[in-house]
C-alpha positions in Angstrom: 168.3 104.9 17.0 166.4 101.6 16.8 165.6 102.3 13.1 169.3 102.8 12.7 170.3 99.7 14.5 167.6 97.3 12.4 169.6 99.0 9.2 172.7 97.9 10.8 171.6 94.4 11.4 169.6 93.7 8.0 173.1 94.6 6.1 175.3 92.9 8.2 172.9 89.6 7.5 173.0 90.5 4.1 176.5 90.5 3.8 176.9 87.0 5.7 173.8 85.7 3.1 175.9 87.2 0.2 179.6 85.7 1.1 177.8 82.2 2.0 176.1 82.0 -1.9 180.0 83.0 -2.9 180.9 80.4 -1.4 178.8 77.9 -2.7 178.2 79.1 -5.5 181.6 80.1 -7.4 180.4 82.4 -9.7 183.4 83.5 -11.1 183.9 79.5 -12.4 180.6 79.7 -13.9 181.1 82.6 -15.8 184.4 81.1 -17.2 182.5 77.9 -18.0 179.8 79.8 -20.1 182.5 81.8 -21.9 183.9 78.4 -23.2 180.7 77.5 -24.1 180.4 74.6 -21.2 177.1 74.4 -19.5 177.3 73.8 -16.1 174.1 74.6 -14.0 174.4 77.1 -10.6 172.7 74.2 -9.0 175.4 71.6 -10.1 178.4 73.8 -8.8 176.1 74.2 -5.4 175.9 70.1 -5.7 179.8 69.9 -5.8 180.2 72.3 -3.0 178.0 69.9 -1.2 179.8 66.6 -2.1 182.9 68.2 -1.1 184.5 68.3 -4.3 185.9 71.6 -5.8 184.6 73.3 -8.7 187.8 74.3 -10.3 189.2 70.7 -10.2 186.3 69.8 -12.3 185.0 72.7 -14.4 188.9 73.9 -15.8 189.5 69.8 -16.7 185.8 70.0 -18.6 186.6 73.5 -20.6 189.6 71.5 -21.4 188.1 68.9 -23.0 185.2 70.8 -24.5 187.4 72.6 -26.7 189.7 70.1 -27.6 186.2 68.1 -29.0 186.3 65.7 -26.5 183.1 63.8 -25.5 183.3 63.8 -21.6 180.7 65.3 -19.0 180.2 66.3 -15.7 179.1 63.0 -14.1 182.5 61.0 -15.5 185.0 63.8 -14.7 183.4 64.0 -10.7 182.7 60.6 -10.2 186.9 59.9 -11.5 187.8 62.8 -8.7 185.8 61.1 -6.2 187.2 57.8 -6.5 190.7 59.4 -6.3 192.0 59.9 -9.9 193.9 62.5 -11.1 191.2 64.6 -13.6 193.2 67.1 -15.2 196.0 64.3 -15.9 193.3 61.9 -17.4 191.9 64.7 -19.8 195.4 66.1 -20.8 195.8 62.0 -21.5 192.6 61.7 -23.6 194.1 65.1 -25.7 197.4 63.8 -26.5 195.8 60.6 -27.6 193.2 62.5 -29.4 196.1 64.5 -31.3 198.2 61.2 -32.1 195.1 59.2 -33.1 196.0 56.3 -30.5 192.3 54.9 -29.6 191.9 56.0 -25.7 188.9 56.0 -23.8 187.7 57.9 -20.6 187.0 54.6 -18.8 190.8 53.3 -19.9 192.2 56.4 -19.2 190.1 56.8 -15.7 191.4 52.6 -14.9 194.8 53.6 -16.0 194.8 56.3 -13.4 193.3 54.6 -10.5 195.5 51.9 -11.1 198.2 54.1 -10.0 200.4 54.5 -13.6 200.7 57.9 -15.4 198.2 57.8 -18.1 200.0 60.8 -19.6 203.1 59.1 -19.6 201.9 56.1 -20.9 200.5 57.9 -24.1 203.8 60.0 -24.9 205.6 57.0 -24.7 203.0 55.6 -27.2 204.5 58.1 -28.9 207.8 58.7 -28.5 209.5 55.2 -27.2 211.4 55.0 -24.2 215.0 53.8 -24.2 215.8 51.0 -21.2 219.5 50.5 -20.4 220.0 46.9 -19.0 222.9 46.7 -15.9 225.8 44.6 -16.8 224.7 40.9 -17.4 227.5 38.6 -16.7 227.2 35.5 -18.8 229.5 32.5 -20.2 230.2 30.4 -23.5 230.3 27.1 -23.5 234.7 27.7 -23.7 234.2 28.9 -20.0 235.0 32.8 -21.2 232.8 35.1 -19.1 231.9 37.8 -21.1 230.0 41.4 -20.0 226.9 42.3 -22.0 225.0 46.0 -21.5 221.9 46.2 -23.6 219.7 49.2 -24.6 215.6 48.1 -24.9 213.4 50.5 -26.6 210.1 50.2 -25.6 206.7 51.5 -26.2 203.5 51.7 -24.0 200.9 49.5 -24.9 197.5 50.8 -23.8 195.8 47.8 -23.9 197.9 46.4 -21.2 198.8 48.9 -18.8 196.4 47.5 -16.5 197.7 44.6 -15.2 200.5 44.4 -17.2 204.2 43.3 -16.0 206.6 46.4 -15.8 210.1 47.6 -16.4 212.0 45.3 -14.2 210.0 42.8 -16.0 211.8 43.5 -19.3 215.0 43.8 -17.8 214.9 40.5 -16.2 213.3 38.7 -19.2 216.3 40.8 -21.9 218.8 39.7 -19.2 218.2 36.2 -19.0 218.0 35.8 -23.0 221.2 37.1 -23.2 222.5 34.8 -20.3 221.0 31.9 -22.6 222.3 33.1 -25.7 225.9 33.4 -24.3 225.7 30.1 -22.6 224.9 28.6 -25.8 227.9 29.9 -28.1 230.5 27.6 -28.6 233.3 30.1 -28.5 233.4 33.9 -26.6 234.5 35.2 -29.9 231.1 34.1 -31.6 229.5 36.7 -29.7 231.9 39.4 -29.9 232.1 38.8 -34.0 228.1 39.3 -34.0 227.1 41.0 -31.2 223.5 41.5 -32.9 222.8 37.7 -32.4 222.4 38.4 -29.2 219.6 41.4 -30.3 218.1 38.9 -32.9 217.8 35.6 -30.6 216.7 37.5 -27.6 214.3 39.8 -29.9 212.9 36.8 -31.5 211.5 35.2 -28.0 208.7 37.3 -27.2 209.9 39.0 -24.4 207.5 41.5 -23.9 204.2 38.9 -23.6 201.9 39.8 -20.5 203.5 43.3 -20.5 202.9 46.8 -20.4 205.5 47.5 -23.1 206.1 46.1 -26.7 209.6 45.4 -27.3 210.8 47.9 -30.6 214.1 46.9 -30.3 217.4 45.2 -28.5 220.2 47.0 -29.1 224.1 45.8 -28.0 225.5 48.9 -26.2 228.9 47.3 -24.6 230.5 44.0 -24.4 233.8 43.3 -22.8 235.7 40.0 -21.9 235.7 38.9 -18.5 237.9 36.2 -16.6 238.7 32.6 -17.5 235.6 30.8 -15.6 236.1 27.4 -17.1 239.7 27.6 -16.5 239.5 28.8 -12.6 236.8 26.2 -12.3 239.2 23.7 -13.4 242.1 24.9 -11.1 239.4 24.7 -8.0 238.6 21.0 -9.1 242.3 20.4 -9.7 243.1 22.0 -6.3 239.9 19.9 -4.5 241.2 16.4 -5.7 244.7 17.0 -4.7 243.4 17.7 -1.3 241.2 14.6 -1.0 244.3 12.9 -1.9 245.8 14.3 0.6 243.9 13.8 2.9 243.5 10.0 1.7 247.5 9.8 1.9 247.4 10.7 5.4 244.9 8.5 6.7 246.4 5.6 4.6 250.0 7.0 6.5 248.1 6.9 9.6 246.9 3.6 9.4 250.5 2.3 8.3 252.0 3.8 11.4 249.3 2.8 13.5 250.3 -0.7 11.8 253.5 -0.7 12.8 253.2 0.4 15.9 251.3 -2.8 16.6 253.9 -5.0 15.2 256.2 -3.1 17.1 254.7 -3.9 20.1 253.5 -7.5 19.1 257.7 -8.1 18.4 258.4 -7.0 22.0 255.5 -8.9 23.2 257.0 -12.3 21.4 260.5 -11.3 22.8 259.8 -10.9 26.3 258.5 -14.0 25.7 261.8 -15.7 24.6 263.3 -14.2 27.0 261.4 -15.5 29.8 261.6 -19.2 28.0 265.1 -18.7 27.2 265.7 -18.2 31.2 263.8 -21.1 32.1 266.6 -23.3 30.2 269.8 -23.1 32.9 267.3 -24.9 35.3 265.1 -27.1 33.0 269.1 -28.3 32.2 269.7 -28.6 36.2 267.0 -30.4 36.6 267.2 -33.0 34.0 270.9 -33.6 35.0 270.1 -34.1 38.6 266.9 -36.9 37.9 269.2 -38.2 35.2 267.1 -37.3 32.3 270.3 -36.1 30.6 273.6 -37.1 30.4 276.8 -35.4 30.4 277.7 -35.8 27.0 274.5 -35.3 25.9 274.8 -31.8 27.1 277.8 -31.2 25.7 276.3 -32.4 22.1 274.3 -30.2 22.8 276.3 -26.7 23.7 278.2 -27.8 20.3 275.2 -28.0 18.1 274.5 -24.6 20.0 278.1 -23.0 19.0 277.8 -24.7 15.5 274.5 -23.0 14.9 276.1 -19.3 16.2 279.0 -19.4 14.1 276.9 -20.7 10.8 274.5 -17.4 11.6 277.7 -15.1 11.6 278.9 -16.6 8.9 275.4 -15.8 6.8 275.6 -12.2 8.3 273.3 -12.8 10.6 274.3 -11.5 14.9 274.9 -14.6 16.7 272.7 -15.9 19.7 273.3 -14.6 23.0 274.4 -16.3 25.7 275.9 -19.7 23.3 279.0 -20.8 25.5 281.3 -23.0 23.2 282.6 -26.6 24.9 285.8 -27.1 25.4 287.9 -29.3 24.0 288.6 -32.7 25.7 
């Protein structure tokens, strides 16, 4: 019973001691990898398992390369994984680039990576150009004619520059504002719509794609359409500003005469009241002088008849006669 027990125990430890070398060691892998003719020790797929990186994600990527003739090891393809790259996208990279003859290294191809663009991407488009449609630009001649440009920009990854190179907004912006310039600097709307691939050649011709991770190939014109009259609603808006501020000038010159006249208005009462109040002060100034003897009888009556003669000259002229003149009698 005890001999069977010890049997029991020494498989059972076996079994534990044969799925824990499985597990570190993927044998399976290893045979695949000296069937392609790769040679990868036990000890380095027991090293992965270790450093927490899986085999397959490094060993499949390497049989890859191997028999596309690619010179890439072990060390490069783990250290790539462990800083976060993509391995099997970097060596699929390196192949197409291999097959179109476009100079790639493993280091460009590894920056490329980490730098967060597609590698692979990068290198079809080396090969087969990408086609950039433009939104519509809005733009105006010198005429004030607005007209609407959409532009198609072919493009093709440059290697050298995908790290740290500016990227497809970049071009849109830069091909944008070229045509904006271009626009802006035709005399008439219909210079532009007669030769639409000035625009291409002007804009082509200013180096667009500098400090980018594209070259320019080509500009192409897709659509241009005519727009509204800027210059002449620009006009109408000036037009319709002055006659406001002249307006508003009339007013205040309006204000100012009524404000004017209101003054004379009152400065004319003002005056009158005060010919009234003189004029009633006359009976007894007149009293006055006849009772100390100042003046004489017929002096008054000169008087009232230079008064009367004075009225009826002034109605005579048109003009209304004094109040208050009484005309002497006769005698």
């Amino acid at each position: 019973m005890i001999a069977l027990l010890s049997s029991s125990f020494v498989v059972l430890i076996l079994f534990v001691l044969i799925v824990l070398f499985l597990h570190f060691v993927p044998l399976g892998l290893w045979v695949s990898a000296l069937a392609a003719g790769v040679n990868v020790g036990i000890f380095t797929l027991v090293g992965m398992r270790l450093r927490r990186v899986v085999p397959s994600k490094i060993v499949l990527p390497l049989v890859k390369a191997n028999k596309a003739g690619l010179d890439v090891n072990v060390d490069q393809l783990e250290a790539h994984y462990l800083a976060g790259g993509d391995v099997d996208r970097v060596v699929d990279a390196l192949i197409a680039a291999e097959r179109a003859a476009i100079p790639l290294t493993f280091e460009r191809a590894a920056a490329i990576d980490l730098a967060g663009r597609d590698v692979l991407e990068a290198v079809q488009m080396s090969v087969n150009p990408k086609v950039i449609e433009t939104p519509l630009i809005s733009a105006v001649a010198k005429n004030g004619i607005e007209l609407k440009v959409r532009a198609r920009v072919t493009v093709r990854a440059n290697i050298d520059r995908l790290v740290g190179g500016a990227g497809e907004s970049t071009i849109i912006a830069r091909v944008g504002e070229g045509i904006v310039t271009t626009v802006g600097s035709s005399e008439e709307h219909t210079d532009v719509l007669e030769n639409p691939d000035h625009i291409s050649r002007t804009v082509l011709s200013k180096g667009l794609d500098a400090g980018s991770a594209f070259e320019i190939l080509s500009i192409d014109i897709a659509d241009v359409d005519v727009g509204r009259n800027i210059g002449a609603q620009l006009m109408t808006d000036q037009a319709e500003a002055d006659k406001n501020i002249a307006q508003a000038k009339a007013e205040e010159r309006r204000a100012m005469a009524v404000a004017k006249e209101q003054e004379m208005r009152a400065y004319t009462q003002e005056m009158k009241a005060k010919v009234v109040e003189a004029q009633a002060e006359v009976p007894a100034a007149l009293a006055s002088a006849l009772r100390e003897g100042h003046l004489g009888v017929m002096d008054y009556y000169r008087m009232k008849n230079i008064n009367a003669d004075t009225a009826m000259r002034e109605q005579i002229a048109g003009g209304e006669p004094l109040q208050g003149v009484d005309h002497p009698s006769e005698e």
